[in-house]
C-alpha positions in Angstrom: 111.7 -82.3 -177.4 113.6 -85.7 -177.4 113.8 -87.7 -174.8 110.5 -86.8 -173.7 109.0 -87.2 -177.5 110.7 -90.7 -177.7 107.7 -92.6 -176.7 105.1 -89.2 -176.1 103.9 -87.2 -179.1 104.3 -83.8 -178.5 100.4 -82.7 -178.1 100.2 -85.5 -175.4 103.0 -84.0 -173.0 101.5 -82.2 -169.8 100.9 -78.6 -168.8 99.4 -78.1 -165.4 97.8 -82.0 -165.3 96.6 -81.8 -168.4 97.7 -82.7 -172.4 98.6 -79.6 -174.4 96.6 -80.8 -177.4 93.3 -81.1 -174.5 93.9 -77.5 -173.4 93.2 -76.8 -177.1 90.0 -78.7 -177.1 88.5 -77.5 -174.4 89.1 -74.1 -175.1 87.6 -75.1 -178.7 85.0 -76.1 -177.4 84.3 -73.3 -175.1 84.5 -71.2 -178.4 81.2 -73.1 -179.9 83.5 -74.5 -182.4 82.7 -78.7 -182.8 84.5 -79.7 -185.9 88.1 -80.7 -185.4 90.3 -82.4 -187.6 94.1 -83.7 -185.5 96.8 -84.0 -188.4 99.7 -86.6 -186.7 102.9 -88.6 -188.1 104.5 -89.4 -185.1 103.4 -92.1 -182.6 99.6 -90.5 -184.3 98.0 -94.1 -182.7 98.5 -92.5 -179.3 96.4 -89.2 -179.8 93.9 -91.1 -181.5 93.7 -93.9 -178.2 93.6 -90.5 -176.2 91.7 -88.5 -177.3 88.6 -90.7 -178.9 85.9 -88.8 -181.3 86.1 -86.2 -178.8 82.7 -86.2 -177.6 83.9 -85.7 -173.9 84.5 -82.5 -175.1 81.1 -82.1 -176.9 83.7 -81.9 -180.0 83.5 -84.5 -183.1 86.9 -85.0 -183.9 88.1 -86.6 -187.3 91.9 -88.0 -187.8 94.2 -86.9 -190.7 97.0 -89.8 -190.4 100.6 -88.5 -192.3 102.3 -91.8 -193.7 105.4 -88.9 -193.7 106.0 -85.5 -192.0 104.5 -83.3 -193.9 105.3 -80.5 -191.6 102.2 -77.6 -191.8 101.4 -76.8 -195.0 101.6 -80.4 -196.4 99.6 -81.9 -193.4 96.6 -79.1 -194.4 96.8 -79.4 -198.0 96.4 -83.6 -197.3 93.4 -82.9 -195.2 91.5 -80.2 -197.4 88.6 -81.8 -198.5 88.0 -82.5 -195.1 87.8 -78.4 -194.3 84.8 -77.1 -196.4 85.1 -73.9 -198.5 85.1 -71.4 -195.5 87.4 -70.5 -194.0 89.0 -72.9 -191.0 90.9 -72.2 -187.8 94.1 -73.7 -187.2 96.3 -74.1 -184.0 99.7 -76.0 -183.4 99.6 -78.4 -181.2 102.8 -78.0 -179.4 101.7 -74.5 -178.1 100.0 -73.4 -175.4 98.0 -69.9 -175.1 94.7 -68.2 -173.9 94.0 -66.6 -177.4 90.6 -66.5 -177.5 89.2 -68.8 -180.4 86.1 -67.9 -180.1 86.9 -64.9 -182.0 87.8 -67.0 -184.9 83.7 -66.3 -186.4 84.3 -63.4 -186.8 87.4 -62.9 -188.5 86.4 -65.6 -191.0 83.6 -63.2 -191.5 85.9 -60.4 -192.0 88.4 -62.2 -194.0 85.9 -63.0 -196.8 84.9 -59.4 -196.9 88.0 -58.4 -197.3 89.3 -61.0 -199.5 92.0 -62.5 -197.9 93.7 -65.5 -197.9 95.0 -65.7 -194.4 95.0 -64.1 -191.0 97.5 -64.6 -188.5 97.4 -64.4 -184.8 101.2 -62.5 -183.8 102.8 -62.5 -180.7 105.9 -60.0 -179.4 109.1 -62.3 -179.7 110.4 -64.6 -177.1 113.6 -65.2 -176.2 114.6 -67.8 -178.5 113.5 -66.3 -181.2 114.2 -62.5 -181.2 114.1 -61.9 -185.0 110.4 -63.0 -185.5 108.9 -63.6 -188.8 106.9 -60.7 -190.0 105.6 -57.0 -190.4 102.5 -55.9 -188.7 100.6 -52.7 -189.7 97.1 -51.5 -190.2 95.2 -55.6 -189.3 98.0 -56.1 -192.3 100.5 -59.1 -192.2 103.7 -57.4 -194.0 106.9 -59.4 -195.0 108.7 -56.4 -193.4 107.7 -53.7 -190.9 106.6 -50.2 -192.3 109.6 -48.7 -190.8 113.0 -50.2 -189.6 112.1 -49.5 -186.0 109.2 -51.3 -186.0 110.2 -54.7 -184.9 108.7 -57.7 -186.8 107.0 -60.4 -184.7 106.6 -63.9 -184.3 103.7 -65.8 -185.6 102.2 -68.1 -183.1 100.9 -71.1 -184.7 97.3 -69.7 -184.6 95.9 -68.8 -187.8 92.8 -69.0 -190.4 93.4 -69.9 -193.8 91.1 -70.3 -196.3 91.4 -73.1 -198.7 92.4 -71.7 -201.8 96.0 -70.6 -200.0 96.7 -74.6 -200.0 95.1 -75.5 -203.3 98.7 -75.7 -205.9 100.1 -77.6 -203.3 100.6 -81.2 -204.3 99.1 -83.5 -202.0 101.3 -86.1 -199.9 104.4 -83.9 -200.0 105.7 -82.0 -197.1 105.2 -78.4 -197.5 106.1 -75.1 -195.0 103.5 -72.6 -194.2 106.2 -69.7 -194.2 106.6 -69.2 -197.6 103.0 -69.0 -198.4 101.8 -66.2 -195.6 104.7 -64.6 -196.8 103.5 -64.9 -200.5 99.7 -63.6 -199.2 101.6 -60.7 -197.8 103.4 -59.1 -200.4 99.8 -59.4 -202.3 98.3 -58.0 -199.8 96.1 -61.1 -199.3 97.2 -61.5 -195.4 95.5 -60.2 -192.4 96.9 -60.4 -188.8 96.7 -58.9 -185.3 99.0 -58.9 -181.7 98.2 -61.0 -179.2 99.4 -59.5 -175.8 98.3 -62.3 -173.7 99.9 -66.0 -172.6 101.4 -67.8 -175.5 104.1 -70.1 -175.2 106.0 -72.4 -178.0 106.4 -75.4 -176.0 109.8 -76.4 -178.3 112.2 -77.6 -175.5 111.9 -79.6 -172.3 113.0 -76.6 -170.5 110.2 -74.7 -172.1 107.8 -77.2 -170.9 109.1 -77.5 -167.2 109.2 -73.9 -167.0 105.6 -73.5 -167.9 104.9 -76.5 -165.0 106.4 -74.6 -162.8 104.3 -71.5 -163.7 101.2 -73.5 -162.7 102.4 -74.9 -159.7 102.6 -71.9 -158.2 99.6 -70.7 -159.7 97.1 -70.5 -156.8 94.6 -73.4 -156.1 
């Protein structure tokens, strides 16, 4: 996202007048959920001056400084005492979607009866990314699809883990989250579903500006 990341964390860059990481919040909040913990490395200082202790938002928000990158699975594992023993929604921040997390409740509910480890939120590929990153089948997250036509898909950065999938990680070190749904699925510890509504990875400046201009001609 450089030049625009230069002196702007990515959460903080604008979609339709507002802050990507605040278009999660409010829709947080709207989902009944309160506790929020904001993992940041980069120019961190500037989404804490933002974004306060969230009450605005009826939200109590906590801050998980990184000294380091520790990319996804690092910057979770360095905040799990924070997260409880339940299971805990997460959502990238440089994304932007109308996934419902209210549902969340319920498929923490539905995770512990089942006994898995993870469920993740999928999304049909976009164009930069045509390959995707994993099988779908059955409310199953598969590190291949059933059948070679069956495409795989992309995960989209929305996703409840429970803690135990972080736990062997050593803390302080960066870590990728990859390589552990894709552990939970070939033990069959992974759940997931398709999302067929808006989600964008906001990755590239043209990314951004095209979902501006989306909005703009939204009407008023």
């Amino acid at each position: 996202m450089r030049p625009l990341t230069d002196q702007c964390p990515k959460p903080l860059l604008e979609v339709g007048g507002r802050s990507l990481i605040v278009w999660h919040l409010e829709a947080l909040a709207r989902a009944g959920i309160r506790q929020v913990v904001i993992n940041h490395a980069h120019l961190g200082g500037m989404i804490e001056r933002a974004l306060g202790n969230g009450h605005r938002w009826g939200l109590d928000i906590h801050y998980s400084p990184e000294p380091q990158a520790l990319e996804t699975a690092g910057g979770i594992r360095h905040t799990l005492e924070r997260l409880g023993s339940d299971p805990f929604l997460v959502v990238n921040g440089d994304i932007h979607t109308d996934f419902d997390f209210g549902r969340a409740h319920t498929i923490a509910r539905q995770m512990c009866a089942a006994e898995l480890d993870c469920w993740c939120v999928m999304v049909p590929n976009p164009e930069h990314h045509p390959q995707g990153d994993f099988g779908l089948e059955s409310g199953r997250l598969l590190p291949q699809p059933v059948a070679p036509e069956q495409p795989r898909l992309t995960f989209s950065g929305v996703g409840l883990y429970r803690p135990q999938l972080f736990e062997r990680l050593p803390d302080g070190e960066p870590a990728r989250l990859a390589p552990l749904l894709e552990h939970a699925a070939r033990i069959g510890r992974a759940g997931a579903e398709l999302h067929t509504g808006h989600w964008t990875d906001v990755g590239t400046p043209h990314r951004l500006a095209t979902l501006n201009a989306q909005f703009a001609r939204r009407p008023h």
